[in-house]
Z-matrix of the N, CA and C atoms (Angstrom, degrees):
N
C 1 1.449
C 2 1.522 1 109.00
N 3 1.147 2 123.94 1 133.35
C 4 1.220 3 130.79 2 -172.14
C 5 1.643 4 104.88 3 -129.50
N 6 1.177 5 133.09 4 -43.28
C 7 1.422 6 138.21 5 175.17
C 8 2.247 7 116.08 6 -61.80
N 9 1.034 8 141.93 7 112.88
C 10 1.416 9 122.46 8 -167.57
C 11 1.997 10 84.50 9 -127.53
N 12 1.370 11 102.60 10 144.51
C 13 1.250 12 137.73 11 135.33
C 14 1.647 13 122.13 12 -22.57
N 15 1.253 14 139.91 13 128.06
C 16 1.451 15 103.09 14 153.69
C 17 1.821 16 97.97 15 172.99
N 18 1.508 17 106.21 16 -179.09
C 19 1.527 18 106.00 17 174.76
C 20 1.416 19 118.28 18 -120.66
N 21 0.601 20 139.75 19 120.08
C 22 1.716 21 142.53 20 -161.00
C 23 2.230 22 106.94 21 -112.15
N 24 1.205 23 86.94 22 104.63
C 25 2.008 24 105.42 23 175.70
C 26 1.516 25 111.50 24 -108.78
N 27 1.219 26 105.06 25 137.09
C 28 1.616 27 107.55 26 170.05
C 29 1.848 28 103.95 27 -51.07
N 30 1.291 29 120.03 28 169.08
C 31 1.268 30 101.43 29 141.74
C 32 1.917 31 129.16 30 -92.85
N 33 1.000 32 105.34 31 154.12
C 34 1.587 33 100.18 32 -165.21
C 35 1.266 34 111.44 33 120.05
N 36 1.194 35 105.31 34 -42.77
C 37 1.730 36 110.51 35 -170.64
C 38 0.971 37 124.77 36 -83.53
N 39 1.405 38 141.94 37 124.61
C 40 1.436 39 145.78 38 171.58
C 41 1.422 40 126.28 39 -77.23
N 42 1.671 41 122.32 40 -16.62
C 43 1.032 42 112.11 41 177.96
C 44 1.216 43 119.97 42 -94.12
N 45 1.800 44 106.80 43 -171.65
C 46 1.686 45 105.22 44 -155.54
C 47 1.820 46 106.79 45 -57.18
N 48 1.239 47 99.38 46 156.51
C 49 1.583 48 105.19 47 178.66
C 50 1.600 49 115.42 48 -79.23
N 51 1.435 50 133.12 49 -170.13
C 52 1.118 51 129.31 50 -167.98
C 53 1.262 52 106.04 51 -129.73
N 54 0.876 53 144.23 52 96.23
C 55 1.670 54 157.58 53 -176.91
C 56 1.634 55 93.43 54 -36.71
N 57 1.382 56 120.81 55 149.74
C 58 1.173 57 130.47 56 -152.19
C 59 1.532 58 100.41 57 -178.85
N 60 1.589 59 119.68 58 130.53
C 61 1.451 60 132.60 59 133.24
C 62 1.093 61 130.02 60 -104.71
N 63 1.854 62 116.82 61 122.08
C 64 1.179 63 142.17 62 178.98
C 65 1.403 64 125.23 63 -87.95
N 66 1.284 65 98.52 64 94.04
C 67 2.023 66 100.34 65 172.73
C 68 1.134 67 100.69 66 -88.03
N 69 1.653 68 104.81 67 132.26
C 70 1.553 69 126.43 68 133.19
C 71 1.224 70 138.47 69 -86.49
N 72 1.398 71 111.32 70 35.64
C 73 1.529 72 109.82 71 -161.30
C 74 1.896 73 93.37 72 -93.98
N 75 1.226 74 117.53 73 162.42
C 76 1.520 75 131.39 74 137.16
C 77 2.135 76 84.85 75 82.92
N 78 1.218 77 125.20 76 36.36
C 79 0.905 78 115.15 77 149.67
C 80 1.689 79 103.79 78 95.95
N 81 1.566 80 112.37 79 10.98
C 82 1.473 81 114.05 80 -139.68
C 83 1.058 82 112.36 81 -165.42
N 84 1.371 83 117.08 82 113.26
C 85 1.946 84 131.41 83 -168.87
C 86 2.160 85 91.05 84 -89.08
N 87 1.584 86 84.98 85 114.53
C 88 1.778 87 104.31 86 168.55
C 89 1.194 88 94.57 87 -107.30
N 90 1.293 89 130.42 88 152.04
C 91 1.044 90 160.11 89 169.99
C 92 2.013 91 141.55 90 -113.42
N 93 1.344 92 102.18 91 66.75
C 94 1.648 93 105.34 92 -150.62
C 95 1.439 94 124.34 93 -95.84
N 96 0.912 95 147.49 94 98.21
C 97 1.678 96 163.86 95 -161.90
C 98 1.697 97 92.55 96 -96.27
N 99 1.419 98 115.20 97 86.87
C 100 1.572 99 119.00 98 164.53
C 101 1.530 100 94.14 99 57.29
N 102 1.185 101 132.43 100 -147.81
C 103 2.033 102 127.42 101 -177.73
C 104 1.722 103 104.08 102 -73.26
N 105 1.497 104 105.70 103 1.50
C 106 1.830 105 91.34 104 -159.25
C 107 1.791 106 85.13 105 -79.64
N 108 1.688 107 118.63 106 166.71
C 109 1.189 108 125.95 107 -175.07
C 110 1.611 109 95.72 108 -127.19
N 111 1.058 110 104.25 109 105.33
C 112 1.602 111 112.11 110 -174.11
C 113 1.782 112 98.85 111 -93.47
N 114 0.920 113 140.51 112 -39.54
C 115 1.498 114 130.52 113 151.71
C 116 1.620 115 114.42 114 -145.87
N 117 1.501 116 102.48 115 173.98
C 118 1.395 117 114.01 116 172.93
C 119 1.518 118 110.31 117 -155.12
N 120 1.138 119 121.94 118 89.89
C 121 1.183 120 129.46 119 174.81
C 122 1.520 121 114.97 120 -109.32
N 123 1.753 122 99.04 121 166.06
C 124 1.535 123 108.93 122 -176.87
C 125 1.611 124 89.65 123 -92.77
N 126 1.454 125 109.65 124 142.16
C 127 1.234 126 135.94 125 -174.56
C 128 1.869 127 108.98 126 -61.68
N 129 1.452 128 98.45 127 -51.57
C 130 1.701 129 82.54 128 170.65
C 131 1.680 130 120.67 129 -75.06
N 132 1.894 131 123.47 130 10.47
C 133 1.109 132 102.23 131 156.82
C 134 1.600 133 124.65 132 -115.57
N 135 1.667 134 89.20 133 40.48
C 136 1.799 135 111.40 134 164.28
C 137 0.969 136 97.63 135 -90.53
N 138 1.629 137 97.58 136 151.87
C 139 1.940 138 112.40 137 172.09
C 140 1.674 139 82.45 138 -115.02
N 141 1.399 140 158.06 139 102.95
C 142 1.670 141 142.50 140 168.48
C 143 2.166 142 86.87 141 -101.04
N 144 1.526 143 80.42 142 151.31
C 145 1.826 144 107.99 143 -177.02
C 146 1.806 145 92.71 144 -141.87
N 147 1.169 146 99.18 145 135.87
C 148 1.511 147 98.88 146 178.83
C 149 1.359 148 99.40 147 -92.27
N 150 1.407 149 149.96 148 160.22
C 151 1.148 150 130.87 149 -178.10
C 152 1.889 151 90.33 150 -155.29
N 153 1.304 152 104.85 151 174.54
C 154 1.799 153 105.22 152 -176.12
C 155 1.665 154 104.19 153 -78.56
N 156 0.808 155 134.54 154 -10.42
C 157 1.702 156 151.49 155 -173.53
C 158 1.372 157 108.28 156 -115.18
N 159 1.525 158 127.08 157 9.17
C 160 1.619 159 115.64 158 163.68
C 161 1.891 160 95.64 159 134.71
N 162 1.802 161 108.73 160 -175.15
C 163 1.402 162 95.10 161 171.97
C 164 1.918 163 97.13 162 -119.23
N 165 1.610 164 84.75 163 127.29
C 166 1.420 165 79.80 164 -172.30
C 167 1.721 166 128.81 165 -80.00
N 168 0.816 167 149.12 166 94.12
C 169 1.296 168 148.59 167 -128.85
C 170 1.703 169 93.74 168 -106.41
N 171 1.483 170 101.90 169 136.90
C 172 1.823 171 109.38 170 159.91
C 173 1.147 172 103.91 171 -137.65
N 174 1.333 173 93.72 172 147.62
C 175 1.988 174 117.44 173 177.97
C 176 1.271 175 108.76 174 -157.14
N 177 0.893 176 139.00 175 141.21
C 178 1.538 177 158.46 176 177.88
C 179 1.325 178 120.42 177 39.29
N 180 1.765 179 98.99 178 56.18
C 181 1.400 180 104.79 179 -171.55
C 182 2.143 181 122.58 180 74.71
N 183 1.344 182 100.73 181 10.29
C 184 1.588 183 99.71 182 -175.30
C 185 1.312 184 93.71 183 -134.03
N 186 1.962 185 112.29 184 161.66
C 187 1.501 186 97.90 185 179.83
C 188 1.927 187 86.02 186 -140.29
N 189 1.365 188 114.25 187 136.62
C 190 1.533 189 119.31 188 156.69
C 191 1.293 190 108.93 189 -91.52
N 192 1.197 191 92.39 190 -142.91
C 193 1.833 192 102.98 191 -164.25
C 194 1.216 193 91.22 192 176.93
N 195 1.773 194 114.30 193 102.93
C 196 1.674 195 126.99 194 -176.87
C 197 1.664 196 91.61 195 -105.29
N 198 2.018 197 103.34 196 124.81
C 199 1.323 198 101.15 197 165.27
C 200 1.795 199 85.44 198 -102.11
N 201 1.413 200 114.43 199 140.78
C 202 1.454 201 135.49 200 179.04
C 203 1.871 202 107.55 201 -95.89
N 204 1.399 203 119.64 202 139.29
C 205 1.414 204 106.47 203 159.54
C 206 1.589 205 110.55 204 -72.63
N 207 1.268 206 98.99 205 -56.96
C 208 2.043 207 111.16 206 179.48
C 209 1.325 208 97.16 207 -73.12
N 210 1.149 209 128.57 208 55.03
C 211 1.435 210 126.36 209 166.24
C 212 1.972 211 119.34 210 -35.55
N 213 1.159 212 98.13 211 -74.91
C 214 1.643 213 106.52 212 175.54
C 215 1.650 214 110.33 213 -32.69
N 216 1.626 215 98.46 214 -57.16
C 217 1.964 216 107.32 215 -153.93
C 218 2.010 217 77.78 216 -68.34
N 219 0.935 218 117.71 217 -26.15
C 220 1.837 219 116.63 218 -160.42
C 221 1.794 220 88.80 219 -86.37
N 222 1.259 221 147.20 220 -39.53
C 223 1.059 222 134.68 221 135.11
C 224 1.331 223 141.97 222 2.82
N 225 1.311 224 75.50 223 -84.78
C 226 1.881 225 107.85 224 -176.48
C 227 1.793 226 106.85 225 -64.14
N 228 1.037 227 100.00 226 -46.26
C 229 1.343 228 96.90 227 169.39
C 230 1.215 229 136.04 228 -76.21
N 231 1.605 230 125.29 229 -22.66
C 232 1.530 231 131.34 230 166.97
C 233 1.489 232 91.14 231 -63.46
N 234 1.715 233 131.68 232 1.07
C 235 1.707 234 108.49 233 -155.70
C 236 1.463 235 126.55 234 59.26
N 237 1.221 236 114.26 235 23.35
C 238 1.881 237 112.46 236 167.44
C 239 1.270 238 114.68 237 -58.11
N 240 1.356 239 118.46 238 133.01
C 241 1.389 240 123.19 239 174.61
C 242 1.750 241 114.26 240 -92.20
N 243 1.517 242 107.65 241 -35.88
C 244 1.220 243 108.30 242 -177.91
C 245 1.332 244 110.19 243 -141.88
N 246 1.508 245 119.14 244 129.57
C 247 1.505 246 154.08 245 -172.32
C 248 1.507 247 114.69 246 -115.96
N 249 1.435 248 95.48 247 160.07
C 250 1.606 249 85.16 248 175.02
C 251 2.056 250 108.50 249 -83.29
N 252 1.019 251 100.73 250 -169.34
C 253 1.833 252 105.19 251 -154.91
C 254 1.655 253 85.90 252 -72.04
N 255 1.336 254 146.03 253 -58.90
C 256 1.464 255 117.01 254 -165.81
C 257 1.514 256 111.05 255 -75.93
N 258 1.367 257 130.72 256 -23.41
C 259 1.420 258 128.75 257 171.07
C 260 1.034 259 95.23 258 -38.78
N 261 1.472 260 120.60 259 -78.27
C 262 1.306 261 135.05 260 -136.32
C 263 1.971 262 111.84 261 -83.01
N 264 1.302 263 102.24 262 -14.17
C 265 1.470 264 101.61 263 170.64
C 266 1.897 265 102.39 264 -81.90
N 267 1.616 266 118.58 265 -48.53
C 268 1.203 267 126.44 266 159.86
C 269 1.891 268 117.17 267 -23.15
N 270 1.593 269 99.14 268 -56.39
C 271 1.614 270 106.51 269 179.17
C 272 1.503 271 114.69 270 -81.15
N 273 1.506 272 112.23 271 -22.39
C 274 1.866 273 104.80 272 150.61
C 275 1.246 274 134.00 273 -71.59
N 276 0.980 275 94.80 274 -19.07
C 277 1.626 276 99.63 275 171.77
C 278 1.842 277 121.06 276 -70.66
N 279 1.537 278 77.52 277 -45.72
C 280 1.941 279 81.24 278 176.55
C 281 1.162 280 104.41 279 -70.21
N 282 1.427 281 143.20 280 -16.06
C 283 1.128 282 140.36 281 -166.33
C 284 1.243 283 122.34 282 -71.32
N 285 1.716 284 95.90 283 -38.93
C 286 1.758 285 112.57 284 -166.70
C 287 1.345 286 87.28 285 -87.15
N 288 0.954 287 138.89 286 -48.30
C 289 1.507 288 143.88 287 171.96
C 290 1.754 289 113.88 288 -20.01
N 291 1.410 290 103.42 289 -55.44
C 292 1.442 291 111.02 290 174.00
C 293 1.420 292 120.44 291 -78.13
N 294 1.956 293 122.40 292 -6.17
C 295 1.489 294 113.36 293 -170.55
C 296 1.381 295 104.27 294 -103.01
């Protein structure tokens, strides 16, 4: 799976978030709000941190805050090494799943 679900908030902000689909396909985090294209970057010039409040992502000097439905498989696939303790039991699980 390369396409994820999700809501994307500044940090700081309290109000409602903005519904958002996140491709990882082709080497490269897109960023899509209904047709609007809120970014498109190459994946190695993401910094993503999984954090207990979402994964907070920075690139070109700006930072969001992606809450994911497939959180783990959206994980596992940016290559995160370290999550907080239910992410990351969530992303072992899929793991053993695949061996």
């Amino acid at each position: 799976m390369t396409a994820y679900s999700g809501q994307l908030r500044m940090p700081g902000e309290s109000g409602p978030s903005l519904g958002v689909e996140v491709d990882l396909s082709e080497s490269r985090m897109r960023v899509l709000a209904g047709e609007t294209e809120i970014g498109n970057w190459e994946l190695a010039d993401v910094l993503v941190n999984a954090e207990e409040d979402g994964f907070h992502v920075r690139v070109e000097g700006e930072e969001i805050i992606l809450r994911v439905e497939q959180d783990a498989e959206f994980a596992i696939n940016l290559g995160l090494r370290s999550a907080p303790p239910v992410l990351r039991r969530r992303m072992s699980a899929i793991l053993r799943e695949h061996e």
